[in-house]
N, C-alpha and C positions, 0 to 999 in steps of 0.2 A: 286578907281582910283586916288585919292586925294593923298592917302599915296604913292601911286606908283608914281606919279609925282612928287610930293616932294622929294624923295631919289630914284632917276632915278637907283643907285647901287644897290639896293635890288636885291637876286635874283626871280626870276618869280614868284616861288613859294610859298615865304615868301611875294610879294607884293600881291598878291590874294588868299593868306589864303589857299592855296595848303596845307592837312599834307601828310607827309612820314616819314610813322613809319620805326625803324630800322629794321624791317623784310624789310619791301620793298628797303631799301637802301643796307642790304647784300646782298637779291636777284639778284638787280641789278649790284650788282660788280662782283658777282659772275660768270653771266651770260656774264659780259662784257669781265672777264678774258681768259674766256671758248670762245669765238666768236674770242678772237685773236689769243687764240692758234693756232685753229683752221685754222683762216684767214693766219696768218704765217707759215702752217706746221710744228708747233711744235710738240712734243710729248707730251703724257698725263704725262709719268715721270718729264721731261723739265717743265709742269705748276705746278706741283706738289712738285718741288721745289722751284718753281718763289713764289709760296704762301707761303709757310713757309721763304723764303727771306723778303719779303713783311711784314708780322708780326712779326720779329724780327726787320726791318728798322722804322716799325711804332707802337711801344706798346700803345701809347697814342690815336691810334684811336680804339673806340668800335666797330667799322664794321669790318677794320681790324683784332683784335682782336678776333672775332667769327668769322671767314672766314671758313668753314670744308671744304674745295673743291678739293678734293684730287684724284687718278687716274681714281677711280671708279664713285665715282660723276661728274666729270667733263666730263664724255664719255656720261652719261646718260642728262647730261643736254646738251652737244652737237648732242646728236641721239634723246630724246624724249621732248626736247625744243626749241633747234634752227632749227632744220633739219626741222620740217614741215611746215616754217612759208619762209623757203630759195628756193623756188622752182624752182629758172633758172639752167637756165645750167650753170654752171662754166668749162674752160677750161683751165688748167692750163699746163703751159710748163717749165720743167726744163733745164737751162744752164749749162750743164756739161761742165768744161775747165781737158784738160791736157798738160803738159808742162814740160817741161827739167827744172832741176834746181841742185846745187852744190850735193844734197842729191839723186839727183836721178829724175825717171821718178814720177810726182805728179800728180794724179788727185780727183776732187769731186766737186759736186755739187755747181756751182757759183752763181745763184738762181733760185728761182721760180718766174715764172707769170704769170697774169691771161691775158688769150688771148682769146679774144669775137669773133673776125674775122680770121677764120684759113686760109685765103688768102696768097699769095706770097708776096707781098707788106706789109700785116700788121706781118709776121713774119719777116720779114728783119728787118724792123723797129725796134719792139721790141727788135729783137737780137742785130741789132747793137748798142742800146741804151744803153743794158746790159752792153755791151762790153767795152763803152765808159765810163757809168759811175763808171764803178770799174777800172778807169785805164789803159783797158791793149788796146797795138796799134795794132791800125788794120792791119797795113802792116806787122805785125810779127806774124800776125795768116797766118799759112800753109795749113790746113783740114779742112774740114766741114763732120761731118758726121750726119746722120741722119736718121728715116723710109725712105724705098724705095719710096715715095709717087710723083707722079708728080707735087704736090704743092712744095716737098722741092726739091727735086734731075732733076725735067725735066729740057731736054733738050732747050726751048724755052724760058717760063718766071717761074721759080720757085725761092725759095732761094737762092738754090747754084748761078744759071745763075746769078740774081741781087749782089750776092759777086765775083764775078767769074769777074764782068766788074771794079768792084773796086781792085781786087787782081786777073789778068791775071794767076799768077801762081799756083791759088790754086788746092788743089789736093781733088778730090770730095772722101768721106770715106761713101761706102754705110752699110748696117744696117745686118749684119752677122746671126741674126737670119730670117730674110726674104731671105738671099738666101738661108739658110739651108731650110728652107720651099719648097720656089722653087726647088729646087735641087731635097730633096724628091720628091713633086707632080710632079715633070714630067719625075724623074724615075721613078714610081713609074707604069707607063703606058709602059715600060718595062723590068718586074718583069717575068720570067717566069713561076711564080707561082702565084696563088688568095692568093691575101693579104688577102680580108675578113675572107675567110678562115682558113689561118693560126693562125687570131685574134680570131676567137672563139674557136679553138682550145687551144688553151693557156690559153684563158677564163675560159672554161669547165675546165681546169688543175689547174687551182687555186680555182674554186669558191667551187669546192666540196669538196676540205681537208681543214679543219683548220690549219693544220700541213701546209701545203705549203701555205694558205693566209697567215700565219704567218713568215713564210721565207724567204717570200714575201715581206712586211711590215719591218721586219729589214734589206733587201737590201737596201729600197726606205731611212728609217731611216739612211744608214750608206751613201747615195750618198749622 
């Protein structure tokens, strides 16, 4: 405790005789690396060059240096190291923007977040945070689109309504595969023929040739 008060800068480790061997110090970078991929939505490819970046920025470090953490390792140290030790829920949301620009219609992914409360109130928020902080104004957003869900699209208090009083004219953009859904499910109650029917019929036509599960399998391949 003596040594430690006397050079208050030591770190923790070095002032109470803490060792860390260099296995435990690549372990742990290793692991660090892999948590942020992770944590960012990176790809395995993406950290797998960040590391070979890393070892060529740093030759002088011996961790560095041995770092193997490559596409394969790093899936496995994110599935059979960190995954059973992360047991909440995580909810995460992405902000897709599209927009007019000199090149044309643009769009893609403006990011992700992690959203604990999938309330009306705490997706506004977040959204509009997004919005704000990368710049772009709010009174020149037009559409909102989103899942059919009455937390984003109802009529009362959802997302759209709480953007809807800050931009009167926006134009509500609902969720194309939900109506194709609905569409089906309630034609589908007049069909004047048994669906079920029809499905195991097709069934029974595919499952007993290999020739046709096969012709089958290069349709689904060539959609």
């Amino acid at each position: 405790m003596k040594s430690a008060e006397a050079n208050p800068s030591k770190r923790i480790d070095v002032a109470y005789n803490v060792t860390t061997t260099e296995l435990n110090k690549l372990c742990a970078a290793e692991g660090a690396m892999v948590f942020f991929t992770a944590k960012h939505s990176h790809s395995y490819i993406s950290h797998a060059c960040t590391i070979n970046i890393i070892k060529k920025c740093f030759p002088d470090s011996s961790t560095t240096k041995n770092i193997t953490c490559d596409k394969t390792k790093a899936r496995e140290i994110a599935c059979n190291v960190l995954a059973p030790s992360l047991t909440r829920n995580v909810q995460m949301v992405p902000i897709v923007v599209q927009f007019f620009s000199k090149a044309g219609v643009k769009h893609g992914i403006l990011e992700f977040i992690e959203q604990m409360h999938e309330s009306a109130d705490d997706l506004f928020a977040n959204i509009k945070y997004v919005l704000e902080a990368n710049e772009l104004k709010l009174n020149q957003l037009v559409s909102l689109g989103s899942d059919n869900t009455n937390v984003n699209v109802g009529n009362h208090h959802s997302v759209f309504a709480l953007f809807e009083k800050l931009l009167p004219g926006l134009i509500k953009g609902t969720c194309y595969c939900r109506v194709l859904h609905n569409s089906v499910k309630h034609g589908n109650e007049h069909l004047l023929f048994d669906i079920e029917a029809a499905l195991l019929k097709i069934y029974s036509h595919f499952c007993r040739s290999s020739v046709h599960s096969q012709e089958l399998t290069n349709y689904f391949d060539f959609i």
